[in-house]
C-alpha positions as CSV (number, residue, x, y, z in Angstrom):
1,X,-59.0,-195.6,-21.3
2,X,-56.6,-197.2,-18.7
3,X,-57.6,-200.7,-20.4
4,X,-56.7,-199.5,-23.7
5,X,-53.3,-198.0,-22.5
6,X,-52.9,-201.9,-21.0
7,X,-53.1,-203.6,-23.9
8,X,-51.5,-201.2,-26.0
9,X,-48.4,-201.4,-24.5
10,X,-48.6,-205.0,-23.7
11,X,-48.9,-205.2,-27.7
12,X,-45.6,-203.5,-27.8
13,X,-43.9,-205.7,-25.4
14,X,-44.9,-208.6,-27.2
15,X,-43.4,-207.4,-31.0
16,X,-40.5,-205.8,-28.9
17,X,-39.5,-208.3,-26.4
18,X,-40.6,-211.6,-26.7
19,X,-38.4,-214.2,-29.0
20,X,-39.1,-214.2,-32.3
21,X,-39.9,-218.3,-31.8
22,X,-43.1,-217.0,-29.5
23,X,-44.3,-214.6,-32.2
24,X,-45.0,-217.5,-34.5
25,X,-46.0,-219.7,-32.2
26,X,-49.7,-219.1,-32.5
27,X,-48.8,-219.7,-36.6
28,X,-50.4,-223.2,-38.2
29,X,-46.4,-223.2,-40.1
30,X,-42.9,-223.3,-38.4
31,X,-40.0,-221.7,-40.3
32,X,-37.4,-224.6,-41.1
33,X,-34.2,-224.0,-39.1
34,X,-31.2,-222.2,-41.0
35,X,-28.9,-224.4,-39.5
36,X,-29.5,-228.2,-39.9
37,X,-27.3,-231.4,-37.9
38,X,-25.9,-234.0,-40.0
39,X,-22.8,-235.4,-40.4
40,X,-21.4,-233.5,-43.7
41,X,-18.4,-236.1,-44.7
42,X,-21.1,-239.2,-44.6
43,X,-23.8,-237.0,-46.6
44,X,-21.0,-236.0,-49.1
45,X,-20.6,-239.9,-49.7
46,X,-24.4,-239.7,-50.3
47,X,-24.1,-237.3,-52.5
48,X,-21.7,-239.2,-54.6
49,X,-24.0,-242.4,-54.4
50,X,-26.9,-240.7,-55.0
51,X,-26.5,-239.3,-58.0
52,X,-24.4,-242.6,-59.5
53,X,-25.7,-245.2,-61.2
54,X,-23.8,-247.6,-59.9
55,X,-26.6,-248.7,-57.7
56,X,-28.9,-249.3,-60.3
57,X,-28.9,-253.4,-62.0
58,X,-28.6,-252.1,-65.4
59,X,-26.5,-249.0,-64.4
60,X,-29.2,-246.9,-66.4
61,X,-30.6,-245.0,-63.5
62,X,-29.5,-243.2,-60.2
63,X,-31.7,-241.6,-57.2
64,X,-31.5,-238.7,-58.4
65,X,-33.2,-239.7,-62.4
66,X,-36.2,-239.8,-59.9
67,X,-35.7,-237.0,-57.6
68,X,-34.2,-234.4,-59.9
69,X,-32.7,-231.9,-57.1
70,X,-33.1,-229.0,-60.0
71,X,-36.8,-229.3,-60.2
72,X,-37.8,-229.1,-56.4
73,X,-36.5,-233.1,-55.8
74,X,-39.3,-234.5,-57.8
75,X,-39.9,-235.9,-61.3
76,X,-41.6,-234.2,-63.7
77,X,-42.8,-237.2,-65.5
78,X,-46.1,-239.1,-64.5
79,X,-44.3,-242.3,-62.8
80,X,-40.4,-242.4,-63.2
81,X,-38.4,-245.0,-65.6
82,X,-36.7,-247.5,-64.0
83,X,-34.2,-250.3,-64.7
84,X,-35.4,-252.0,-68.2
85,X,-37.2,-249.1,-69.2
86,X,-39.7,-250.6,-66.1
87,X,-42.8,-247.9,-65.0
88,X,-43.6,-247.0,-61.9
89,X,-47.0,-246.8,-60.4
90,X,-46.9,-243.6,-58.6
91,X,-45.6,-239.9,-58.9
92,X,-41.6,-239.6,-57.2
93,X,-42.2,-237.1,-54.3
94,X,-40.2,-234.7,-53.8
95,X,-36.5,-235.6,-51.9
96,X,-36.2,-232.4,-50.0
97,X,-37.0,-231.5,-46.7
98,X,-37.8,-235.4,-46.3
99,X,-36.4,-235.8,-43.0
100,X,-39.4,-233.9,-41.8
101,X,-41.9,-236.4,-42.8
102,X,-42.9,-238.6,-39.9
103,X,-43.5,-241.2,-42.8
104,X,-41.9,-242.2,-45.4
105,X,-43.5,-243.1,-49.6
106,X,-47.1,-242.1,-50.4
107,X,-48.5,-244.6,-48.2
108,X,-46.3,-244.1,-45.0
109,X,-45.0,-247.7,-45.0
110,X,-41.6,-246.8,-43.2
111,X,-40.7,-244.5,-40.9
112,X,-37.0,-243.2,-41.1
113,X,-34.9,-242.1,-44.0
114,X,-32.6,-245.1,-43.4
115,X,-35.9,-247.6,-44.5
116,X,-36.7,-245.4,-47.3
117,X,-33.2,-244.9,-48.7
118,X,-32.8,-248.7,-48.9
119,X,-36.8,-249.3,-51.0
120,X,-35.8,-248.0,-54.5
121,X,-32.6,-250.2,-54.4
122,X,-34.2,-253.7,-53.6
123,X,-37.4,-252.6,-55.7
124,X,-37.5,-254.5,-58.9
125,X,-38.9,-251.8,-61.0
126,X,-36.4,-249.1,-60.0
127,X,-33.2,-250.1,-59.2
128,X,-33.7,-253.7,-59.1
129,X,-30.2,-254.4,-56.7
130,X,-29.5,-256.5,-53.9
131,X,-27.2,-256.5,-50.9
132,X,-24.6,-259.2,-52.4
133,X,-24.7,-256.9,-55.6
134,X,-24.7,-253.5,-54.1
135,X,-21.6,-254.9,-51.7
136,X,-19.5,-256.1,-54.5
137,X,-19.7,-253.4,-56.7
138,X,-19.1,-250.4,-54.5
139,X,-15.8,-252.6,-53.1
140,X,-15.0,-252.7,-56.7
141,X,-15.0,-249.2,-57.2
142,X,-12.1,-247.2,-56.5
143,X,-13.7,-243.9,-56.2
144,X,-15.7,-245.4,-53.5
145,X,-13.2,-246.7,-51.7
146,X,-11.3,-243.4,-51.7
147,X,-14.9,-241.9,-50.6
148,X,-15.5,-244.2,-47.8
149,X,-12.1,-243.9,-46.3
150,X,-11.8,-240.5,-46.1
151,X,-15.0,-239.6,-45.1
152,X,-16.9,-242.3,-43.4
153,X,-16.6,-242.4,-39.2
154,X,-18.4,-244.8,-37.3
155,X,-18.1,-245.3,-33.4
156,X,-15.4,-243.2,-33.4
157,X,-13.5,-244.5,-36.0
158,X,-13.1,-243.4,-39.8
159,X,-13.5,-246.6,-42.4
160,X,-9.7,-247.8,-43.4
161,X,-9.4,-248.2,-47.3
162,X,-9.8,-251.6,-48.8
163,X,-11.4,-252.5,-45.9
164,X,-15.0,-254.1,-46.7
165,X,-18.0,-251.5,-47.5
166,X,-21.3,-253.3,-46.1
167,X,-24.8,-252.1,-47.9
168,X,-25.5,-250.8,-44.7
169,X,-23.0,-248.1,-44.5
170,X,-24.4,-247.4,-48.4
171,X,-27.8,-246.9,-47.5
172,X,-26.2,-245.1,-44.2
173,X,-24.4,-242.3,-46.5
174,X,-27.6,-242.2,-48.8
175,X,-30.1,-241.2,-45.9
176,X,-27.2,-238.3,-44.2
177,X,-27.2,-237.2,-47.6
178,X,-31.0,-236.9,-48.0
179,X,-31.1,-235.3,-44.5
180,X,-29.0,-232.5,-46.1
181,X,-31.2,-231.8,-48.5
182,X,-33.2,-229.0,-46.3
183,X,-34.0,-225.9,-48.1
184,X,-34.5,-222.9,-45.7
185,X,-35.3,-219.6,-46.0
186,X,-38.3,-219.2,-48.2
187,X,-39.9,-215.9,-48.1
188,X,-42.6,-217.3,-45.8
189,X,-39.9,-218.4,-43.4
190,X,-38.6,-215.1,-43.8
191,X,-42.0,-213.8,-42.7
192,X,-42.9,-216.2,-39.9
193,X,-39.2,-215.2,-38.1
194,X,-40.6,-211.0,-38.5
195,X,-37.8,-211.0,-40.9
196,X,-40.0,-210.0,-44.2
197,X,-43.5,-208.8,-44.9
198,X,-46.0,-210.8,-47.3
199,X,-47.1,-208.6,-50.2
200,X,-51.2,-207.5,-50.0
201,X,-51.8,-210.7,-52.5
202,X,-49.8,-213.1,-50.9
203,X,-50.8,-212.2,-47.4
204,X,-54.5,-212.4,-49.0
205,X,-53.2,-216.3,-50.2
206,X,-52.1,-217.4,-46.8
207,X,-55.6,-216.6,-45.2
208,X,-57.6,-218.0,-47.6
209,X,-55.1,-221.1,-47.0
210,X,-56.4,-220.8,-43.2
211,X,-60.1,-219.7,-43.6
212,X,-60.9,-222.6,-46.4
213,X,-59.3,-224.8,-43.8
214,X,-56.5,-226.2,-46.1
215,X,-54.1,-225.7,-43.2
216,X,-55.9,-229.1,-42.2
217,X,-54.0,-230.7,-43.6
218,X,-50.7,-229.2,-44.4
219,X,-49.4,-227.2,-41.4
220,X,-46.0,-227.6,-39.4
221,X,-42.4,-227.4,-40.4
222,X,-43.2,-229.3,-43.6
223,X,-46.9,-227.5,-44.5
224,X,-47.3,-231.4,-45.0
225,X,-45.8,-234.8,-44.3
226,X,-47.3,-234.8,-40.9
227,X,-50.5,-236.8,-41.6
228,X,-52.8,-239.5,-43.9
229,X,-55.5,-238.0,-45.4
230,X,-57.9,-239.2,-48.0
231,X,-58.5,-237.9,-51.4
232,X,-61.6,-236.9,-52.2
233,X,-62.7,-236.6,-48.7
234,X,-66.1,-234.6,-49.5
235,X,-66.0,-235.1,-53.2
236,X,-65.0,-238.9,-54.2
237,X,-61.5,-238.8,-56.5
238,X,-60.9,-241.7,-58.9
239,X,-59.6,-244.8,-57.6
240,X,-57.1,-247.1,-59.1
241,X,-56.1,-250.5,-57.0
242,X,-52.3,-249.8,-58.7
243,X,-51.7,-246.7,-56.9
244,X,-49.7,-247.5,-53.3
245,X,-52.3,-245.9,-51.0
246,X,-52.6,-246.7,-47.3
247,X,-55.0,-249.6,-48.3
248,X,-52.0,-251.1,-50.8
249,X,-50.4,-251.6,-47.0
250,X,-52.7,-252.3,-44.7
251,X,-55.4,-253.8,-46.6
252,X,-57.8,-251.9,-44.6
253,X,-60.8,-250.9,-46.8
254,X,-61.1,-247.5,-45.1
255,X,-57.8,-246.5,-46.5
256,X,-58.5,-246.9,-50.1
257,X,-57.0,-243.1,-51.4
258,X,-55.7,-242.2,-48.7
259,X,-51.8,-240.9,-48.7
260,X,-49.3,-239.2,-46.4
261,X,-50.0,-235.4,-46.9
262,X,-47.3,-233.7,-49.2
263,X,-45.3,-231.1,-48.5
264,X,-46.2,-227.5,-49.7
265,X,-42.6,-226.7,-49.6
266,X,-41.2,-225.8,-52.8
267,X,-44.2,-226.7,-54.7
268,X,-44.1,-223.9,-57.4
269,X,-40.8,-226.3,-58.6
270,X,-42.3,-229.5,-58.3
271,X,-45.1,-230.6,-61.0
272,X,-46.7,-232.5,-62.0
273,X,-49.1,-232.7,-59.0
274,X,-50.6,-235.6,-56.6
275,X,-49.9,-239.0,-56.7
276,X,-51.1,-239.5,-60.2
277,X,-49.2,-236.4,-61.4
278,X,-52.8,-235.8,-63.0
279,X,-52.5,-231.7,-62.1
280,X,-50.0,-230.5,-64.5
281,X,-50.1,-227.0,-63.0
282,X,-50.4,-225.3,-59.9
283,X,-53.9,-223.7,-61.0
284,X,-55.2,-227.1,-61.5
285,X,-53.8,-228.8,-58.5
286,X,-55.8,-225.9,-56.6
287,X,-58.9,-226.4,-58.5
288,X,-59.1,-230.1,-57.9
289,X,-58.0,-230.2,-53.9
290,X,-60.8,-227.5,-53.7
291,X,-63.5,-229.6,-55.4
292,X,-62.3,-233.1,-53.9
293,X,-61.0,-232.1,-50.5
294,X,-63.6,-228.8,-49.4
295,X,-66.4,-229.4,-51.7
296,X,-65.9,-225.6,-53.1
297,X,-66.1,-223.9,-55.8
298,X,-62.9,-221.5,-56.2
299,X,-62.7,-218.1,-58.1
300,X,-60.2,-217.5,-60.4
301,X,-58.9,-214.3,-58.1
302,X,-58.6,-216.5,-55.1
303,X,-56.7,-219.3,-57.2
304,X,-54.0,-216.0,-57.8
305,X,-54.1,-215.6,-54.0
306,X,-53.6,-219.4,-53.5
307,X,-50.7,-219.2,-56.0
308,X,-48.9,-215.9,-54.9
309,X,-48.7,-217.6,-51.4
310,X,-47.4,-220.6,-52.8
311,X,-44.6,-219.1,-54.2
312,X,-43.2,-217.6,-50.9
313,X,-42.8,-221.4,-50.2
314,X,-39.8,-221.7,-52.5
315,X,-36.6,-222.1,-50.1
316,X,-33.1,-221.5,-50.7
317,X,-31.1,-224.4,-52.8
318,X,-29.5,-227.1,-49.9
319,X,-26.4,-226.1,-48.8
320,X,-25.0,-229.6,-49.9
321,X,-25.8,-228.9,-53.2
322,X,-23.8,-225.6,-53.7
């Protein structure tokens, strides 16, 4: 009896006292922060660049044709269009809650923001710029002058206008913008800081998430974008040699299929699914990571589960973005 009373008020003590940051320790998933540090005058240059398409060689396209920030920061076509009418070879990720991924593309070849901002630019079949290019044209532009000089402060000082704007600070502004782009407070978040119960269903999802061992592989801040995993690890998935895998980088024959983990974050917004978008729905995504990845037959009452969970994963819009 004198046990029981022990541990029953230690119970209380721990939902009473402890920090909210302990309670979810023992959780596979950290919220994401409500407050995030970036530097808000650079990012708002980002902003402005990101979503021009002044950076594109045919001025057809801007970052955000790929990474449409009102459909989760992805693209809902297959592969996105680039300059020429060009096709890509791969599904566009989604944008948000990037500076969480300790890589960067589907096959991790860079590691910062600041490498990845600076890919679609130089990449023939996106934006198909260069330095020399990308220089002359945003010193050309009025509107980026204006941008720069009011808003961009490096060592201290802020840029002067008509003074020289180097591709570096571009790609500088691009990457604070993109480090914005964190969207906080999904119900889960809600749940994991004691703020918000989990309906029966969706409580139900996020177990099955655990006990069928897909936490694996998507856990953390991001539920994703913390590891390389291969698809069609018990199953085998169809292989194309055009898809940027690991292997496409590495040359490693072990690699072949195998991709940076995506995030879970926001994924009710983000279709069409996996690197060749072949899911079109979040049913289907679920039915082929079950087969593929666990080698399991799912029911169409845990697919709800699955699906009522994923929903709570939907975070507010960026601040940035308001």
């Amino acid at each position: 009896m004198k046990s029981f009373l022990l541990i029953s008020l230690l119970s209380v003590y721990l939902v009473c006292f402890l920090p909210t940051s302990l309670l979810w320790a023992r959780e596979p998933i950290e919220p994401l922060p409500v407050e995030i540090d970036y530097d808000i005058k650079k990012a708002e240059i980002g902003k402005a660049l990101f979503t021009d398409k002044i950076l594109s060689k045919d001025r057809s396209i801007s970052c955000a044709s790929c990474h449409d920030i009102d459909l989760g920061g992805a693209d809902k076509r297959v592969v996105s269009i680039g300059v020429g009418g060009l096709k890509g070879n791969v599904q566009s990720p989604t944008v948000f809650n990037s500076r969480y991924n300790f890589k960067q593309f589907w096959n991790g070849r860079v590691d910062s923001l600041l490498e990845q901002a600076s890919g679609p630019v130089h990449n023939p079949t996106e934006m198909g710029m260069d330095k020399d290019e990308v220089e002359k044209r945003i010193n050309a532009s009025e509107k980026f002058q204006k941008l720069f000089s009011r808003n961009f402060l490096d060592n201290g000082k802020f840029y002067q206008f008509n003074d020289p704007i180097t591709y570096d600070m571009v790609i500088e502004a691009i990457a604070e913008f993109e480090k914005a782009l964190v969207t906080p407070n999904s119900k889960f978040d809600r749940y994991l800081r004691g703020e918000e119960q989990l309906s029966q269903l969706e409580a139900s999802g996020y177990q099955l998430f655990k006990n069928l061992g897909c936490v694996t592989c998507h856990n953390g801040i991001n539920i994703g974008g913390n590891s390389f995993q291969k698809m069609g690890t018990i199953i085998p998935y169809t292989y194309k040699e055009s898809y940027p895998d690991r292997y496409s980088f590495t040359l490693k024959p072990y690699h072949k299929n195998v991709f940076k983990v995506p995030t879970l974050r926001n994924i009710a917004l983000s279709a069409p699914y996996f690197h060749d978008a072949s899911a079109k729905t979040l049913e289907q995504a679920i039915k082929t990571m079950s087969h593929h990845n666990l080698g399991y037959n799912i029911s169409d009452q845990q697919i709800k589960k699955f699906i009522a969970f994923l929903n709570t994963l939907t975070g507010e819009k960026p601040a940035i973005l308001e």
